[in-house]
FIPASE-610738 format. One line per 2 residues: their letters; for each residue x, y, z of N, C-alpha, C. Coordinates in steps of 0.05 Angstrom, whole numbers, plus 5000, padded with zeros to 4 digits. Atoms other than C-alpha are relative to their C-alpha. Layout:
REM residues N
a) X/Y/Z/X/Y/Z/X/Y/Z ~ ...;
***
This chain:
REM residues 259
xx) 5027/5004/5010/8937/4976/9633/5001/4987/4972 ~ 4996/5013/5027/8923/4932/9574/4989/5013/4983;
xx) 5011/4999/5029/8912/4955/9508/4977/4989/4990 ~ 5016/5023/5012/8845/4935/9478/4998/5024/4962;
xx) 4999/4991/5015/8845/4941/9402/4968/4997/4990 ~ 5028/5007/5003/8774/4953/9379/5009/4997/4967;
xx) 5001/5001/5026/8754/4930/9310/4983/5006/4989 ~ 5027/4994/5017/8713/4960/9252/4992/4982/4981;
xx) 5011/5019/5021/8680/4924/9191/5021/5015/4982 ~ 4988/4995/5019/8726/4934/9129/4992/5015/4975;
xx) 5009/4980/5016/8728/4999/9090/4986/4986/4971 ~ 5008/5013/5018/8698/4989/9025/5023/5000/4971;
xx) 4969/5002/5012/8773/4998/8997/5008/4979/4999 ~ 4986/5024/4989/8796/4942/9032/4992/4980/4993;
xx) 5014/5015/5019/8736/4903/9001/5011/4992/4982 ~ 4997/4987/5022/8755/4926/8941/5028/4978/4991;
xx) 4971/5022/4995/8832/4896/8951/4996/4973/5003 ~ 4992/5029/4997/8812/4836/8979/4984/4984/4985;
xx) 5019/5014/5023/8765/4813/8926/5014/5000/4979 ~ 4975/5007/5029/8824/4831/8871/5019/4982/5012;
xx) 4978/5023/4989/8875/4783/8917/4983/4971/4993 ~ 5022/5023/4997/8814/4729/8922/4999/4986/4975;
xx) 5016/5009/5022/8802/4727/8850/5018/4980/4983 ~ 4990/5028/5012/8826/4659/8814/5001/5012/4968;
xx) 4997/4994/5026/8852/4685/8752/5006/4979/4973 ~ 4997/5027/5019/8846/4637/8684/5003/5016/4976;
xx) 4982/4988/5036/8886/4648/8618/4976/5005/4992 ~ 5026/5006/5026/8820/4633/8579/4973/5008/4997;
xx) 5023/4978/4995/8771/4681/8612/4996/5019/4987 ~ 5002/4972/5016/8744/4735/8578/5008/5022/5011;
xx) 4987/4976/4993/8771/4802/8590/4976/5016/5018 ~ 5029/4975/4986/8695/4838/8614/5009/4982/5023;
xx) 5005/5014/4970/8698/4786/8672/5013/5016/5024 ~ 4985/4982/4979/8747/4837/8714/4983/5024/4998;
xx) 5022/4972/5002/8691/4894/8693/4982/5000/5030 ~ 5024/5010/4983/8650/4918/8740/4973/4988/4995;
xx) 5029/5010/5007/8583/4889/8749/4984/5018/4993 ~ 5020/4989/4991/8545/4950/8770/5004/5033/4998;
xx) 4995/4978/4995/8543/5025/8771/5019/5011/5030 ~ 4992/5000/4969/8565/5021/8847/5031/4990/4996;
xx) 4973/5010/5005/8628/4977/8830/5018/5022/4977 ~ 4988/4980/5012/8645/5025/8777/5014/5026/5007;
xx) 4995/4978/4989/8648/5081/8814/5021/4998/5027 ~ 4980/5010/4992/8688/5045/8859/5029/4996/4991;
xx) 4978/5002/5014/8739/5027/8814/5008/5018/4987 ~ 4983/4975/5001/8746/5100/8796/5012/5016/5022;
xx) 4988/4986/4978/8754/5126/8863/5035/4985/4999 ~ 4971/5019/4998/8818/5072/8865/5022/5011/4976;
xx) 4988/4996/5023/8837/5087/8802/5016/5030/5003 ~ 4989/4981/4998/8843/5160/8816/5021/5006/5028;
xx) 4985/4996/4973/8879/5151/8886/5031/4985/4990 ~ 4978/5021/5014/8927/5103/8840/5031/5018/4990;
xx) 4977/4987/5030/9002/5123/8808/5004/4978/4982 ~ 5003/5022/5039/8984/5075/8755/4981/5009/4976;
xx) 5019/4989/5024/8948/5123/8721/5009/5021/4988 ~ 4991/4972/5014/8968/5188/8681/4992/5017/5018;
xx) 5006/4990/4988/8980/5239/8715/4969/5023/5006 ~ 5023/4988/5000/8918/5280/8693/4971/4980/5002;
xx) 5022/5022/4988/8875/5222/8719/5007/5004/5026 ~ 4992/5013/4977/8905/5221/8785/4974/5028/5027;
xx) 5022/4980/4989/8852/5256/8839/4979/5005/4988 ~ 5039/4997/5015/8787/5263/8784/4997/4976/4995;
xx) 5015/5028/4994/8748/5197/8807/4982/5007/4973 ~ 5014/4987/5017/8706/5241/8752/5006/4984/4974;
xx) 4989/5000/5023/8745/5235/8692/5003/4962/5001 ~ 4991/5019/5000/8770/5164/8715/4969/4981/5001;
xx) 5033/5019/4991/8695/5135/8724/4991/4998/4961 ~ 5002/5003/5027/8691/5157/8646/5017/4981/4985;
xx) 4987/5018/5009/8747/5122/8626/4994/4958/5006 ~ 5007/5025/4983/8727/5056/8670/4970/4991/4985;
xx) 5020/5008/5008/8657/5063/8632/5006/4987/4958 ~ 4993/5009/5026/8700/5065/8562/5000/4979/4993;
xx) 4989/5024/5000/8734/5008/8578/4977/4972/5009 ~ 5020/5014/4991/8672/4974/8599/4983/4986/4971;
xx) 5020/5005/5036/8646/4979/8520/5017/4987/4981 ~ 4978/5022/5021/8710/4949/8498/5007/4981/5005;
xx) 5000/5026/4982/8718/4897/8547/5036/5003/5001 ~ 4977/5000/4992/8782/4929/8563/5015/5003/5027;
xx) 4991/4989/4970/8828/4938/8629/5001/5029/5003 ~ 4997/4967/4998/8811/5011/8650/5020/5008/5011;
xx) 4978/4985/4999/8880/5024/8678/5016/4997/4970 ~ 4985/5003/5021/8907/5003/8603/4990/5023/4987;
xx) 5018/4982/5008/8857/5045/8578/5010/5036/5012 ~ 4992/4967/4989/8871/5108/8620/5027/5004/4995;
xx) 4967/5000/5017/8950/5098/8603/5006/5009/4981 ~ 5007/5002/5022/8923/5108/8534/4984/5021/4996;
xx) 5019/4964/5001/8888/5188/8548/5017/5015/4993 ~ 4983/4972/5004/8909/5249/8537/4977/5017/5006;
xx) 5026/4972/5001/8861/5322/8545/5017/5017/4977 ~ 4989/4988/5019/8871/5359/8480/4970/5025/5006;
xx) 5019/4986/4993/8827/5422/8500/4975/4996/5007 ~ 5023/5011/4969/8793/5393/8560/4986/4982/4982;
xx) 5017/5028/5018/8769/5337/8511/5025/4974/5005 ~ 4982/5018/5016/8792/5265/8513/5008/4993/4984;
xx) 4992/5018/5030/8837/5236/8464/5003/4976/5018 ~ 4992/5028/5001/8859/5165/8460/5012/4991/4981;
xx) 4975/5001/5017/8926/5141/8431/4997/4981/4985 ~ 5010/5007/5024/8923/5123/8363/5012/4972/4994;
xx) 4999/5030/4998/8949/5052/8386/4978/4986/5013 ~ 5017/5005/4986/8893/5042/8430/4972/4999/4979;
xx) 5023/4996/5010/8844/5062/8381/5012/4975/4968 ~ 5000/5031/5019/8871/5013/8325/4986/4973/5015;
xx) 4998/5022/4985/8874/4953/8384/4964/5001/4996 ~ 5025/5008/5010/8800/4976/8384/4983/4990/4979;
xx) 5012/5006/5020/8784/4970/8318/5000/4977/4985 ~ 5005/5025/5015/8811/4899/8306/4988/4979/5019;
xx) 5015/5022/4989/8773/4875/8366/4980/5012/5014 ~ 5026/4989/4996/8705/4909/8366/4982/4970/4989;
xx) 5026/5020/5013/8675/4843/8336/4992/5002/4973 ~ 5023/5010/5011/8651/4866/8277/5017/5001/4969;
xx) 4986/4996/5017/8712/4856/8232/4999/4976/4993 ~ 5001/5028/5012/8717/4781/8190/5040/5002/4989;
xx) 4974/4993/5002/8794/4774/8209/5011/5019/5007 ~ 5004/4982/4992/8832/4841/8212/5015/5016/4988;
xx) 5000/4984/5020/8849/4905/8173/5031/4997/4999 ~ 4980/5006/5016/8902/4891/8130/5015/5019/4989;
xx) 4988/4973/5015/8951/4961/8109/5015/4981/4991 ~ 4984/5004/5019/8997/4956/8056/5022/5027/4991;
xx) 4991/4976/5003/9048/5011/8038/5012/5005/4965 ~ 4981/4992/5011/9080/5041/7978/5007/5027/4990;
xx) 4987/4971/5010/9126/5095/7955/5021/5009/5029 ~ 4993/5002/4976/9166/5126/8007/5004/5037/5008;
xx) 5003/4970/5001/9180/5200/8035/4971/5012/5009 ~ 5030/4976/5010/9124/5251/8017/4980/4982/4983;
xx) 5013/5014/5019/9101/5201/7968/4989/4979/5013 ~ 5009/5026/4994/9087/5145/8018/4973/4997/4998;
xx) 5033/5014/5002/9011/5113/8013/4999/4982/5016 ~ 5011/5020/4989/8981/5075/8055/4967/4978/4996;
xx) 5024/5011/5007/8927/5019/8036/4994/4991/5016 ~ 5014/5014/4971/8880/4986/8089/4974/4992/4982;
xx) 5027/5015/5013/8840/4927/8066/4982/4989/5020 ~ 5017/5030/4986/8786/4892/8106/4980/4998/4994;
xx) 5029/5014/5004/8726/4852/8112/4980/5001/5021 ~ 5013/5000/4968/8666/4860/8159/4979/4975/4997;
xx) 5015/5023/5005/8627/4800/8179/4969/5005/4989 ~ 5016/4995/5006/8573/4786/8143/4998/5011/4961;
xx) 4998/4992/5035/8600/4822/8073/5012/4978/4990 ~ 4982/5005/5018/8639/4791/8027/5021/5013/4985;
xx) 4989/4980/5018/8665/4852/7994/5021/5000/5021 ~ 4981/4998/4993/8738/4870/8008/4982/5037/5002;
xx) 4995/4971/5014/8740/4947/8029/5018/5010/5006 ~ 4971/4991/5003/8794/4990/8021/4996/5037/5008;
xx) 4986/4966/4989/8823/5068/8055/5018/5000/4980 ~ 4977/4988/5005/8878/5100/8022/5003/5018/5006;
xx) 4989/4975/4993/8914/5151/8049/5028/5010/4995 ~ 4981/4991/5012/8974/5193/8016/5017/5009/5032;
xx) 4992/4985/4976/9017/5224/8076/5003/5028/4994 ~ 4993/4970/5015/9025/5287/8039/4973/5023/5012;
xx) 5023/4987/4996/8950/5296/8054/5000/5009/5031 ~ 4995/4998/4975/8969/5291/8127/4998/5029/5011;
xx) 4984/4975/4991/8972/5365/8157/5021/4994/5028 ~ 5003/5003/4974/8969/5347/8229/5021/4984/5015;
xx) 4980/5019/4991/9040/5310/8250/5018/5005/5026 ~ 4989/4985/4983/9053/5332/8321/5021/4981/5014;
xx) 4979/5030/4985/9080/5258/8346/5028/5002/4984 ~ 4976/5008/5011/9148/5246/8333/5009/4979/4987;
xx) 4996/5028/5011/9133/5178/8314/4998/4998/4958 ~ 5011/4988/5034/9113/5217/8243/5029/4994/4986;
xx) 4974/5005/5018/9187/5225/8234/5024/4967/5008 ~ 4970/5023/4995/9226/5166/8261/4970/4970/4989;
xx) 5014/5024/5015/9163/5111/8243/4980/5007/4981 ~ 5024/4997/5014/9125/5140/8188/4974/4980/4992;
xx) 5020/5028/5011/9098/5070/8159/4977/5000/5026 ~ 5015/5004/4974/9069/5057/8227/4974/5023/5005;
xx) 5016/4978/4998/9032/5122/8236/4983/5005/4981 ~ 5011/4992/5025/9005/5130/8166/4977/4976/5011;
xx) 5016/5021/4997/8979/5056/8184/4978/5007/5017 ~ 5021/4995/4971/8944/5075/8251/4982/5024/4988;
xx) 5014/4974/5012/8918/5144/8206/4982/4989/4974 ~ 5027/5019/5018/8893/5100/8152/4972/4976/5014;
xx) 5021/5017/4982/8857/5040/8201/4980/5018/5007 ~ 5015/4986/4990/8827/5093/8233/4972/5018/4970;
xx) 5027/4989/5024/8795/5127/8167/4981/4979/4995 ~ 5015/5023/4994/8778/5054/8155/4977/4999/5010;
xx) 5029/5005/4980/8732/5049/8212/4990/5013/4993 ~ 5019/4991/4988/8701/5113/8208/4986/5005/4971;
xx) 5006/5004/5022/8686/5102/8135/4979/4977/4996 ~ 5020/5021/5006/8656/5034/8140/4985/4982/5023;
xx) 5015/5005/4971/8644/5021/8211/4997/5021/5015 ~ 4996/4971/4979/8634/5094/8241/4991/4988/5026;
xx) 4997/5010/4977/8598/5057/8300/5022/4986/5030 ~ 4985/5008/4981/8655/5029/8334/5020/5027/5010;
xx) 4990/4983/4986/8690/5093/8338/4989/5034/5002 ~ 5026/4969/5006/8630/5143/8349/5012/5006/5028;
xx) 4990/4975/4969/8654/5201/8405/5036/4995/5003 ~ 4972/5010/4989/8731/5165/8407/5014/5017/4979;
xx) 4980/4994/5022/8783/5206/8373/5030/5005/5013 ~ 4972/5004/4994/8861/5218/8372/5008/5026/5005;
xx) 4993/4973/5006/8899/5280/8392/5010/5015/4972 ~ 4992/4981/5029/8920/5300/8320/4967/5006/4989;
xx) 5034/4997/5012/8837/5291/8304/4996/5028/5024 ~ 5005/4983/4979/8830/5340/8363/5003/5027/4996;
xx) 4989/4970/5006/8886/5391/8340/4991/5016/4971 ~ 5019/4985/5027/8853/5396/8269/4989/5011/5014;
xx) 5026/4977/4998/8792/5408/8293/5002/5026/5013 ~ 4994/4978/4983/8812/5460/8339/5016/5018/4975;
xx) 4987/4989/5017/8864/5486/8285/4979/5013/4982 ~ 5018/4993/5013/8808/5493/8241/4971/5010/5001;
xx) 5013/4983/4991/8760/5521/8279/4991/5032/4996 ~ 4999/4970/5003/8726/5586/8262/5018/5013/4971;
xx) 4984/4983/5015/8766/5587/8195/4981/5007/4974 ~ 5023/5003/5018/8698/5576/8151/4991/5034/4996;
xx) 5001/4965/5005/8678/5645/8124/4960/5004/5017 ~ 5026/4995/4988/8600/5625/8147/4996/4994/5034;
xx) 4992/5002/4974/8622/5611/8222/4992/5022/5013 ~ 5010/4980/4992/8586/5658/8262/4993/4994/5037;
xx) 5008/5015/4971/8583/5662/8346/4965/5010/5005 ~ 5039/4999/4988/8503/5645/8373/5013/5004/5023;
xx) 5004/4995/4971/8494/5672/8430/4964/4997/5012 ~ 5044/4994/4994/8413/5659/8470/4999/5021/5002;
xx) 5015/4975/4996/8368/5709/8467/4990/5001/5024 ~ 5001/4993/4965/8367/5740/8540/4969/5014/5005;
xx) 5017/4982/4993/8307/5777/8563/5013/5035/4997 ~ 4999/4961/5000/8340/5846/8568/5007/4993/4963;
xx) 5007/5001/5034/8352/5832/8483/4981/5006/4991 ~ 5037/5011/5011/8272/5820/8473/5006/5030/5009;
xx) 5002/4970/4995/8279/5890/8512/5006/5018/4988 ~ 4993/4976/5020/8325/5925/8473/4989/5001/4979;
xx) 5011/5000/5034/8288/5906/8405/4978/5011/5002 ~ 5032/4987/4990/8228/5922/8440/4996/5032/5001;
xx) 5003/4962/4997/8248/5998/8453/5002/5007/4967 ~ 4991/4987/5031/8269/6004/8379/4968/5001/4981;
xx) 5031/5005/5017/8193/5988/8356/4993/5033/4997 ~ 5014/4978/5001/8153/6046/8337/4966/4994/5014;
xx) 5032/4998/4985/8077/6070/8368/4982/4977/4974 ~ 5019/5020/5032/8047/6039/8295/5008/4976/5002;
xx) 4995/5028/5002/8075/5972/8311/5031/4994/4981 ~ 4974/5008/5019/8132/5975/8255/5029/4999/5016;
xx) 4973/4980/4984/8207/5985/8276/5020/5017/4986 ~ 4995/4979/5010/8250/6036/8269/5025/4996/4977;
xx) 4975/4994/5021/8308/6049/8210/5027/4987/4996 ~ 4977/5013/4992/8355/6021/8241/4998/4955/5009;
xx) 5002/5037/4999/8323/5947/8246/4979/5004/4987 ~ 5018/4999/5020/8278/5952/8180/4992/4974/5000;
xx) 5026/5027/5011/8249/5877/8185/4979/4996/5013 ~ 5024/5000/4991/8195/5895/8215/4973/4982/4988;
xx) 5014/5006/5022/8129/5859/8191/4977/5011/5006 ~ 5020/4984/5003/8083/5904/8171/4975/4996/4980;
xx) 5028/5004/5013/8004/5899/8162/4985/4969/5009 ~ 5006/5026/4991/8002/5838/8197/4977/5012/5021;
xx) 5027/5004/4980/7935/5833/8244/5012/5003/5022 ~ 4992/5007/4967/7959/5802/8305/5039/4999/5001;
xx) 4975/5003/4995/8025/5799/8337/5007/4967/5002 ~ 4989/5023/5004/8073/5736/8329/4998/4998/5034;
xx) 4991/5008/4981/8092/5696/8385/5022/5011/5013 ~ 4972/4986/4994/8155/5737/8391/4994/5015/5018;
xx) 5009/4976/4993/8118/5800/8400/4983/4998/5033 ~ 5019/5010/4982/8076/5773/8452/5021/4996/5034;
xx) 4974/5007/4974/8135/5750/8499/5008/5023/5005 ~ 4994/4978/4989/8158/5812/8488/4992/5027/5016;
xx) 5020/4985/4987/8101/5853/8514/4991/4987/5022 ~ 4999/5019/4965/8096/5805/8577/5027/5002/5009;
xx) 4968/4999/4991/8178/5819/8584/4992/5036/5004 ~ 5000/4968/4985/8159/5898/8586/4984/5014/5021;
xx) 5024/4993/4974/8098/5893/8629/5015/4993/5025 ~ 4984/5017/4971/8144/5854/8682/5021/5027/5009;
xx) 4966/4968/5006/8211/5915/8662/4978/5023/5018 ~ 5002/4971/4997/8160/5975/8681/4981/4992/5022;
x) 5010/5006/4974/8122/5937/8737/5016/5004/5020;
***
Protein backbone atom coordinates (compact mmCIF):
# COMPACT_ATOMS: atom_id res chain seq x y z
CA UNK A 1 0.00 0.00 0.00
CA UNK A 2 1.35 3.41 -0.78
CA UNK A 3 2.34 5.82 1.61
CA UNK A 4 0.48 9.14 1.33
CA UNK A 5 2.30 11.93 3.13
CA UNK A 6 -0.22 14.55 4.16
CA UNK A 7 0.91 18.15 4.51
CA UNK A 8 0.35 20.96 7.09
CA UNK A 9 0.87 24.83 6.67
CA UNK A 10 4.27 25.76 8.37
CA UNK A 11 4.64 26.07 12.13
CA UNK A 12 5.08 29.56 13.02
CA UNK A 13 8.86 28.41 13.96
CA UNK A 14 9.53 27.42 10.65
CA UNK A 15 8.21 30.88 9.54
CA UNK A 16 10.27 32.27 11.78
CA UNK A 17 13.56 30.33 10.19
CA UNK A 18 12.64 30.82 6.88
CA UNK A 19 12.26 34.53 6.92
CA UNK A 20 15.91 34.71 8.80
CA UNK A 21 17.41 32.40 5.68
CA UNK A 22 15.29 34.79 3.13
CA UNK A 23 16.63 37.90 4.47
CA UNK A 24 19.24 39.80 2.07
CA UNK A 25 21.64 40.99 4.52
CA UNK A 26 23.58 44.61 3.71
CA UNK A 27 26.81 45.85 5.51
CA UNK A 28 25.17 49.41 5.67
CA UNK A 29 21.78 48.66 7.18
CA UNK A 30 20.94 49.74 10.37
CA UNK A 31 21.05 47.42 13.17
CA UNK A 32 16.89 47.97 14.39
CA UNK A 33 16.10 46.54 10.82
CA UNK A 34 16.58 42.71 12.29
CA UNK A 35 14.15 44.06 15.37
CA UNK A 36 11.00 42.97 15.53
CA UNK A 37 8.29 44.97 14.04
CA UNK A 38 5.48 44.14 16.43
CA UNK A 39 4.59 42.84 19.83
CA UNK A 40 3.64 39.43 18.13
CA UNK A 41 7.18 39.13 16.44
CA UNK A 42 8.71 39.85 19.65
CA UNK A 43 7.32 37.38 21.47
CA UNK A 44 8.25 35.19 18.91
CA UNK A 45 11.73 35.84 18.99
CA UNK A 46 11.72 35.11 22.66
CA UNK A 47 10.07 31.85 22.47
CA UNK A 48 13.26 30.99 19.96
CA UNK A 49 15.49 32.61 21.91
CA UNK A 50 14.60 30.69 24.98
CA UNK A 51 14.47 27.16 23.11
CA UNK A 52 18.14 28.43 21.83
CA UNK A 53 21.89 27.26 23.35
CA UNK A 54 22.94 30.63 22.23
CA UNK A 55 21.79 32.06 25.14
CA UNK A 56 22.93 31.92 28.92
CA UNK A 57 22.05 29.41 30.55
CA UNK A 58 19.58 31.26 32.90
CA UNK A 59 17.75 32.42 29.72
CA UNK A 60 17.33 29.10 28.36
CA UNK A 61 13.40 27.86 28.88
CA UNK A 62 11.98 31.65 30.36
CA UNK A 63 10.44 32.96 26.87
CA UNK A 64 9.63 35.43 30.03
CA UNK A 65 12.83 36.75 30.95
CA UNK A 66 14.03 36.43 27.23
CA UNK A 67 10.97 38.66 25.76
CA UNK A 68 12.53 41.36 28.31
CA UNK A 69 15.75 41.21 27.13
CA UNK A 70 14.50 41.20 23.21
CA UNK A 71 12.46 44.42 24.34
CA UNK A 72 15.99 45.89 25.81
CA UNK A 73 17.63 45.34 22.85
CA UNK A 74 14.87 46.81 20.94
CA UNK A 75 15.69 50.48 22.76
CA UNK A 76 19.24 50.06 21.79
CA UNK A 77 18.93 48.86 18.44
CA UNK A 78 20.85 45.97 19.53
CA UNK A 79 21.05 42.04 18.59
CA UNK A 80 19.03 40.42 21.53
CA UNK A 81 21.06 37.27 21.52
CA UNK A 82 24.30 39.74 22.03
CA UNK A 83 22.40 41.33 24.52
CA UNK A 84 21.24 38.28 26.51
CA UNK A 85 25.09 36.96 26.35
CA UNK A 86 25.60 40.14 28.24
CA UNK A 87 22.94 39.19 31.61
CA UNK A 88 23.41 38.01 34.65
CA UNK A 89 20.44 37.74 37.83
CA UNK A 90 22.10 39.35 40.82
CA UNK A 91 19.06 38.68 43.35
CA UNK A 92 16.48 37.80 40.82
CA UNK A 93 17.31 41.30 39.25
CA UNK A 94 18.94 41.84 35.91
CA UNK A 95 22.38 42.98 35.51
CA UNK A 96 24.17 43.73 32.38
CA UNK A 97 27.94 43.43 31.83
CA UNK A 98 29.71 46.46 32.39
CA UNK A 99 31.00 46.07 28.66
CA UNK A 100 27.63 46.08 27.30
CA UNK A 101 26.58 48.96 29.23
CA UNK A 102 29.65 51.20 28.12
CA UNK A 103 28.93 49.91 24.21
CA UNK A 104 25.58 51.52 25.27
CA UNK A 105 26.63 54.60 26.33
CA UNK A 106 28.83 55.49 23.34
CA UNK A 107 25.98 54.67 21.02
CA UNK A 108 22.79 55.93 22.64
CA UNK A 109 22.98 59.01 20.22
CA UNK A 110 23.19 61.54 22.50
CA UNK A 111 26.99 61.83 22.89
CA UNK A 112 29.06 64.52 20.32
CA UNK A 113 31.87 61.86 19.60
CA UNK A 114 32.68 59.54 22.54
CA UNK A 115 33.71 59.48 26.29
CA UNK A 116 37.14 59.93 26.47
CA UNK A 117 38.98 58.16 30.05
CA UNK A 118 42.29 59.03 30.88
CA UNK A 119 44.29 57.40 33.72
CA UNK A 120 46.84 58.31 36.30
CA UNK A 121 48.76 57.03 39.24
CA UNK A 122 48.83 53.39 39.56
CA UNK A 123 47.94 50.69 42.36
CA UNK A 124 45.50 52.00 45.12
CA UNK A 125 46.28 55.37 43.81
CA UNK A 126 45.06 54.81 40.24
CA UNK A 127 42.31 57.62 38.94
CA UNK A 128 40.40 57.48 36.33
CA UNK A 129 39.18 60.65 34.21
CA UNK A 130 36.22 60.45 31.63
CA UNK A 131 35.78 63.42 29.44
CA UNK A 132 32.87 63.99 27.08
CA UNK A 133 30.64 66.07 25.12
CA UNK A 134 26.88 65.76 24.59
CA UNK A 135 25.36 67.07 21.46
CA UNK A 136 24.12 70.19 21.59
CA UNK A 137 26.66 71.49 24.63
CA UNK A 138 29.75 72.72 24.08
CA UNK A 139 31.04 72.24 27.55
CA UNK A 140 33.55 69.43 28.04
CA UNK A 141 32.32 67.23 31.13
CA UNK A 142 34.30 65.33 33.27
CA UNK A 143 33.82 61.91 36.12
CA UNK A 144 36.64 61.11 38.23
CA UNK A 145 36.92 58.23 40.01
CA UNK A 146 39.82 57.12 42.53
CA UNK A 147 39.76 53.13 42.74
CA UNK A 148 40.38 53.24 46.35
CA UNK A 149 36.78 54.56 46.48
CA UNK A 150 35.78 51.32 44.79
CA UNK A 151 34.37 48.83 47.58
CA UNK A 152 32.66 46.47 45.29
CA UNK A 153 35.47 44.37 43.11
CA UNK A 154 33.99 40.91 42.71
CA UNK A 155 35.33 40.52 38.80
CA UNK A 156 38.61 39.35 38.50
CA UNK A 157 39.15 41.65 35.78
CA UNK A 158 39.70 44.26 39.02
CA UNK A 159 42.93 42.43 39.51
CA UNK A 160 44.55 41.36 36.26
CA UNK A 161 42.93 44.69 34.09
CA UNK A 162 42.40 47.37 36.56
CA UNK A 163 42.75 50.38 33.97
CA UNK A 164 39.95 48.78 32.02
CA UNK A 165 37.51 48.34 34.84
CA UNK A 166 38.01 51.62 36.62
CA UNK A 167 37.28 52.89 32.88
CA UNK A 168 33.92 51.00 32.44
CA UNK A 169 33.23 52.25 36.51
CA UNK A 170 33.99 55.75 35.62
CA UNK A 171 31.92 55.89 31.86
CA UNK A 172 29.27 54.53 33.66
CA UNK A 173 29.23 57.35 36.55
CA UNK A 174 29.62 59.53 33.50
CA UNK A 175 26.30 58.70 32.14
CA UNK A 176 24.44 58.60 35.17
CA UNK A 177 25.74 62.00 36.14
CA UNK A 178 25.07 63.76 32.93
CA UNK A 179 22.91 61.62 30.89
CA UNK A 180 20.97 59.46 33.64
CA UNK A 181 18.35 58.84 30.80
CA UNK A 182 20.23 56.48 28.78
CA UNK A 183 20.89 54.25 31.61
CA UNK A 184 17.55 54.61 33.71
CA UNK A 185 16.59 50.84 35.22
CA UNK A 186 20.15 49.27 33.50
CA UNK A 187 22.75 48.45 36.04
CA UNK A 188 25.91 46.16 36.59
CA UNK A 189 26.32 43.31 38.96
CA UNK A 190 28.81 45.14 41.33
CA UNK A 191 25.83 48.14 41.30
CA UNK A 192 23.53 45.26 42.36
CA UNK A 193 25.90 43.73 45.12
CA UNK A 194 26.23 47.25 46.77
CA UNK A 195 22.96 47.78 46.89
CA UNK A 196 22.09 44.59 48.33
CA UNK A 197 25.36 44.78 50.57
CA UNK A 198 24.04 47.92 51.81
CA UNK A 199 20.76 47.27 52.35
CA UNK A 200 19.08 47.75 55.70
CA UNK A 201 22.45 49.19 57.09
CA UNK A 202 20.81 52.89 57.46
CA UNK A 203 19.91 53.31 61.17
CA UNK A 204 16.31 54.89 59.85
CA UNK A 205 15.47 51.66 57.71
CA UNK A 206 12.47 50.28 59.04
CA UNK A 207 10.19 47.12 57.54
CA UNK A 208 6.33 48.56 56.26
CA UNK A 209 4.22 46.14 56.35
CA UNK A 210 -0.01 47.04 55.00
CA UNK A 211 -2.34 47.51 57.36
CA UNK A 212 -4.56 44.23 57.31
CA UNK A 213 -8.04 44.33 58.54
CA UNK A 214 -7.53 42.07 61.60
CA UNK A 215 -4.71 45.23 62.67
CA UNK A 216 -7.72 48.00 62.37
CA UNK A 217 -9.16 45.13 64.76
CA UNK A 218 -6.62 44.75 67.12
CA UNK A 219 -6.24 48.68 67.69
CA UNK A 220 -9.81 48.70 67.69
CA UNK A 221 -10.10 46.34 70.90
CA UNK A 222 -7.42 48.50 72.66
CA UNK A 223 -9.88 51.77 72.45
CA UNK A 224 -11.70 52.58 75.50
CA UNK A 225 -15.92 53.06 76.01
CA UNK A 226 -15.01 57.16 76.06
CA UNK A 227 -13.51 56.95 72.67
CA UNK A 228 -9.76 57.48 73.92
CA UNK A 229 -7.26 54.49 73.93
CA UNK A 230 -5.83 52.71 76.37
CA UNK A 231 -2.02 53.14 78.15
CA UNK A 232 -0.55 51.15 76.22
CA UNK A 233 -1.23 53.07 72.74
CA UNK A 234 -1.51 56.79 74.32
CA UNK A 235 -2.08 58.67 70.79
CA UNK A 236 -5.28 58.67 71.02
CA UNK A 237 -7.03 62.01 69.91
CA UNK A 238 -8.95 63.22 72.40
CA UNK A 239 -11.98 65.85 72.39
CA UNK A 240 -12.29 65.59 68.91
CA UNK A 241 -16.24 65.73 67.77
CA UNK A 242 -16.44 63.26 65.06
CA UNK A 243 -14.44 60.28 64.27
CA UNK A 244 -11.54 60.37 61.54
CA UNK A 245 -11.74 58.39 58.54
CA UNK A 246 -9.69 55.76 60.26
CA UNK A 247 -12.13 55.34 62.99
CA UNK A 248 -14.93 54.94 60.76
CA UNK A 249 -13.37 51.94 58.71
CA UNK A 250 -12.81 50.66 61.74
CA UNK A 251 -16.30 50.52 63.15
CA UNK A 252 -17.57 49.05 59.68
CA UNK A 253 -14.45 46.34 60.15
CA UNK A 254 -16.12 45.40 63.70
CA UNK A 255 -19.70 45.48 62.65
CA UNK A 256 -18.72 42.89 59.77
CA UNK A 257 -16.03 40.83 62.93
CA UNK A 258 -19.30 40.45 65.30
CA UNK A 259 -21.86 39.95 62.47
Amino acid sequence: MATVLATTEPTQERKAVAAIRNTQLDAGAPRSMFMPANMGEAMELARLMANSNFVPPHLRGKPGDCLAVVMQAGRWAMDPFAVGNKTYFVSDRMAYEAQLVNAVINSAGVLDGRLQPEWEGEGNELVCTVRGKIKGDPQVKTRRVAIKTITTRNSPLWKQDPEQQLAYYASRAWARLHAPEVLMGVYTPDELDTAMSTAGAADDVREIRPLTSAALLGHAEEATNDGTLSDDNPTAAEGRDEPDMGERITDDLLAQHQG
